[in-house]
C-alpha positions as CSV (number, residue, x, y, z in Angstrom):
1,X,-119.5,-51.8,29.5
2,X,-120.9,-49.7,32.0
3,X,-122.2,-51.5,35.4
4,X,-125.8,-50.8,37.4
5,X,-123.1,-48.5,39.8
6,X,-122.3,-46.3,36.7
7,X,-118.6,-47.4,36.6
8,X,-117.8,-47.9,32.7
9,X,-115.0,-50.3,31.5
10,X,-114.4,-49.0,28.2
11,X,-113.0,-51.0,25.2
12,X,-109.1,-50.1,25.2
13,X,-109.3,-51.5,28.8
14,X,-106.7,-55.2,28.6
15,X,-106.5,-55.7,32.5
16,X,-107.9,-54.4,35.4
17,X,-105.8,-53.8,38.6
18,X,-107.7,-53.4,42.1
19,X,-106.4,-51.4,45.4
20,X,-108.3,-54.3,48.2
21,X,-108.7,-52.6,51.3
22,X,-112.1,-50.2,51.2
23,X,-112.3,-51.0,47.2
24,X,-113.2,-54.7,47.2
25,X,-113.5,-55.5,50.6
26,X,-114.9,-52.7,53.5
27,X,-112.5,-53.2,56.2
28,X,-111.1,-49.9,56.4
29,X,-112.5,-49.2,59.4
30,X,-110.9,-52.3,60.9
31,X,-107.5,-50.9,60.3
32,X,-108.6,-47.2,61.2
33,X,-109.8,-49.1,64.4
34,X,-106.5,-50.7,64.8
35,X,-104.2,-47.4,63.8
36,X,-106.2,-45.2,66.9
37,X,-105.7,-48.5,69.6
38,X,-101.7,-48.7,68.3
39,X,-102.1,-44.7,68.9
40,X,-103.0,-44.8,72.7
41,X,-101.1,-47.7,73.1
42,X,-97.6,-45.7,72.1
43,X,-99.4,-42.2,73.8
44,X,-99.8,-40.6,70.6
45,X,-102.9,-39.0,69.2
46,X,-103.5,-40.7,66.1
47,X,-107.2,-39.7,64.3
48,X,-109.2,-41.1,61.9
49,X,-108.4,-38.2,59.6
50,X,-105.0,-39.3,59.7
51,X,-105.2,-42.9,58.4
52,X,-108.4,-42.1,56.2
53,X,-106.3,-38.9,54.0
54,X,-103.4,-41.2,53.6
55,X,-105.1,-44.5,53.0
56,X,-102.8,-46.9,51.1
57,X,-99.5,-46.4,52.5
58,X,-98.2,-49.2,54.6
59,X,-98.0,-49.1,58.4
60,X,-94.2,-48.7,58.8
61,X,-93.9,-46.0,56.4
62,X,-96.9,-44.3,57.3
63,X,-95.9,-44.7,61.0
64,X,-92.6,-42.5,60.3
65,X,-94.4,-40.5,58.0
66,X,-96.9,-39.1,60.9
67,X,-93.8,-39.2,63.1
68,X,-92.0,-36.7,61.1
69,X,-95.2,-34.2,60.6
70,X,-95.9,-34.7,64.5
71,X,-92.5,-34.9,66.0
72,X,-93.1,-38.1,67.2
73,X,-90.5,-40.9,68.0
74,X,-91.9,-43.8,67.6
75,X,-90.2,-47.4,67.1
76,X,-91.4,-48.2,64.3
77,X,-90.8,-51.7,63.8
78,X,-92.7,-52.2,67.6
79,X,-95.2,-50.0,66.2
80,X,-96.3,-52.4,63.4
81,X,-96.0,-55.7,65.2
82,X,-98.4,-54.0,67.9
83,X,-100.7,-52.3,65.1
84,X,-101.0,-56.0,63.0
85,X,-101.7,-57.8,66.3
86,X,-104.5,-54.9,66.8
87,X,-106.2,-55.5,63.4
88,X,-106.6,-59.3,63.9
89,X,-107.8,-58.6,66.9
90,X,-110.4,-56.5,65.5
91,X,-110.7,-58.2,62.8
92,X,-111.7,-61.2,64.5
93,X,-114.1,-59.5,66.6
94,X,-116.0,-58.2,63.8
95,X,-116.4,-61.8,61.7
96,X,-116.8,-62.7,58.1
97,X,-115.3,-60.0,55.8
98,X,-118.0,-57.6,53.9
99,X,-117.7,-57.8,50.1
100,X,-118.5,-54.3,48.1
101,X,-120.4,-55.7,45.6
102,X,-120.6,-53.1,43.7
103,X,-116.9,-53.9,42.7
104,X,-116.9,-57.4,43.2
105,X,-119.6,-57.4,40.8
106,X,-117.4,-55.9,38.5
107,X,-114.4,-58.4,39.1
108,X,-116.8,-61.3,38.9
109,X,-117.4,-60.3,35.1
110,X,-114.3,-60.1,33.8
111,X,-113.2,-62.8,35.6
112,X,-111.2,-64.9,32.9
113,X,-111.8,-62.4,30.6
114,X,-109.2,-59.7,31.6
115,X,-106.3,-60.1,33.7
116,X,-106.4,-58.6,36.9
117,X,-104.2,-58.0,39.8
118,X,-104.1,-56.5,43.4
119,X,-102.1,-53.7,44.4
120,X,-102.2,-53.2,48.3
121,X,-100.3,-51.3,50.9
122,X,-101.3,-54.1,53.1
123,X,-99.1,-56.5,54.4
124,X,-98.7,-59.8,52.1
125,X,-100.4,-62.0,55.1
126,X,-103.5,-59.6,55.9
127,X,-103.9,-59.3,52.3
128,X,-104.2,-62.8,51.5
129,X,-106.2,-63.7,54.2
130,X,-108.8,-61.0,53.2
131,X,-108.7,-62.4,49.9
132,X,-109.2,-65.5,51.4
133,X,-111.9,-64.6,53.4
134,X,-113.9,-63.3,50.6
135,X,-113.6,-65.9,48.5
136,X,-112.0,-64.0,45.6
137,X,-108.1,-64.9,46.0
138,X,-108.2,-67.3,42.9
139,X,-110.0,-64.4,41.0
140,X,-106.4,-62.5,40.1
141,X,-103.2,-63.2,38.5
142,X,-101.2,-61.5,41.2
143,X,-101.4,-60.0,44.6
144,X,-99.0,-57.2,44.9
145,X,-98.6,-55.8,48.8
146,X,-97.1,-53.9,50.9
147,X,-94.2,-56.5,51.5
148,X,-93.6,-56.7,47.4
149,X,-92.4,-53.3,46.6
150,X,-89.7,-50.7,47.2
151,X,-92.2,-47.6,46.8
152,X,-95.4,-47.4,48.9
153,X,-98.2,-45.8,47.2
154,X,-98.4,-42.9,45.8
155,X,-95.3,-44.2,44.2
156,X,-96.6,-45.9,40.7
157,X,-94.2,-49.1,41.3
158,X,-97.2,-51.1,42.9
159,X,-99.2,-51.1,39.2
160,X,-96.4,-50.9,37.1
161,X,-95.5,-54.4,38.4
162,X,-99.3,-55.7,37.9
163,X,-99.4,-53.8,34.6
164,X,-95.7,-55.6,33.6
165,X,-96.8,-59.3,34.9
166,X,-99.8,-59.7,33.0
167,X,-97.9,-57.5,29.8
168,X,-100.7,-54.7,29.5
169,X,-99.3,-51.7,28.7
170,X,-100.0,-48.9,31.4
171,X,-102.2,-46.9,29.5
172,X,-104.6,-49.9,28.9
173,X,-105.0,-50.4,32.5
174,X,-107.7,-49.6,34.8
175,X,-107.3,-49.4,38.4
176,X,-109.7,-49.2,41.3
177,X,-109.2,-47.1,43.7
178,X,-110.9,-45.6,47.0
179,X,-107.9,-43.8,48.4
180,X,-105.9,-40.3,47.5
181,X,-102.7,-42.2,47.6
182,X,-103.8,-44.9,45.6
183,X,-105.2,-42.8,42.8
184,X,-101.8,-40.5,42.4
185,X,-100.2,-43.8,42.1
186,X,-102.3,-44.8,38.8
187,X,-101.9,-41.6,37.3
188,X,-98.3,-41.7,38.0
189,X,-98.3,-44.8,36.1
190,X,-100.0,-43.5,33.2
191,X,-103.1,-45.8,34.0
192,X,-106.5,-45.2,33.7
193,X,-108.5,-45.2,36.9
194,X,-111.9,-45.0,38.9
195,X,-112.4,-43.5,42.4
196,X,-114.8,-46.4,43.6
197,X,-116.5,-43.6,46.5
198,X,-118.0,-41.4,43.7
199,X,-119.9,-45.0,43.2
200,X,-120.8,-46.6,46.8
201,X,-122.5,-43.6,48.3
């Protein structure tokens, strides 16, 4: 099947496993948003650049991560609670979530046709909500976050467990992805996968 984007599903595809953030929903720049107001708030110069080439890892990890490349010392526990605080502020400010259709399109078809599930490196209650939000939360079998795995993305743990719940086997996967991280992940699952920006341009 190949959609009016040009993504194709092709027939060996048994379940379909979807990163959220900037794949099915364009909030992205909420959390870069929320990432550079945490930065000033702590006095450290976090960019765009930073939270764009490293999209998909979750704050606390990604907080020690840019720590250790910067020298920073950061608590990183008071680093996330002021970070989530941030993006609901934003969040709020900016209203109703946006859909990418394009994708959603795509998740609206198989809909009860394929399993599908969401692997996030948000936390469980941002993700849910955004879910929520959209409308789509009853769409999937399983929403895997940030809070549901030992490994972070690019670590494969976070669709191995979507692949394993709905019993697909890896390489008849296909995930969606709009994120570096995310993509190593799949391949490092031994999924196939689609890099949703080549499509939404």
């Amino acid at each position: 099947m190949i959609f009016d984007c040009g993504i194709e599903v092709k027939e060996d595809i048994k379940a379909l496993l979807f990163d959220l953030d900037g794949t099915l929903v364009d909030n992205m720049h909420l959390h870069i948003q929320a990432w550079v107001r945490a930065g000033k708030e702590f006095s450290i110069p976090i960019t765009e650049e930073m939270i764009v080439i490293n999209a998909g890892i979750p704050t606390k990890q990604l907080i020690r991560k840019l720590s250790d490349e910067n020298n920073w010392t950061i608590d990183e526990k008071a680093f996330t609670t002021v970070k989530q605080r941030l993006y609901k502020e934003v969040k709020a400010a900016a209203g109703a979530i946006v859909k990418i259709e394009p994708i959603i399109a795509i998740a609206e078809y198989y809909r009860g046709k394929l399993p599908m599930t969401i692997g996030t490196g948000s936390s469980r209650g941002n993700a849910i909500a955004a879910l929520e939000d959209a409308r789509i939360l009853d769409w999937f079998d399983l929403v895997i976050s940030a809070d549901d795995v030992t490994f972070p993305k690019p670590h494969p743990e976070v669709y191995l467990k979507g692949a394993e719940y709905v019993s697909v086997d890896p390489k008849h996967c296909l995930v969606f992805e709009d994120g570096d991280k995310g993509i190593e992940s799949a391949i490092a699952a031994g999924m196939q996968w689609v890099d949703v920006r080549k499509y939404l341009k």
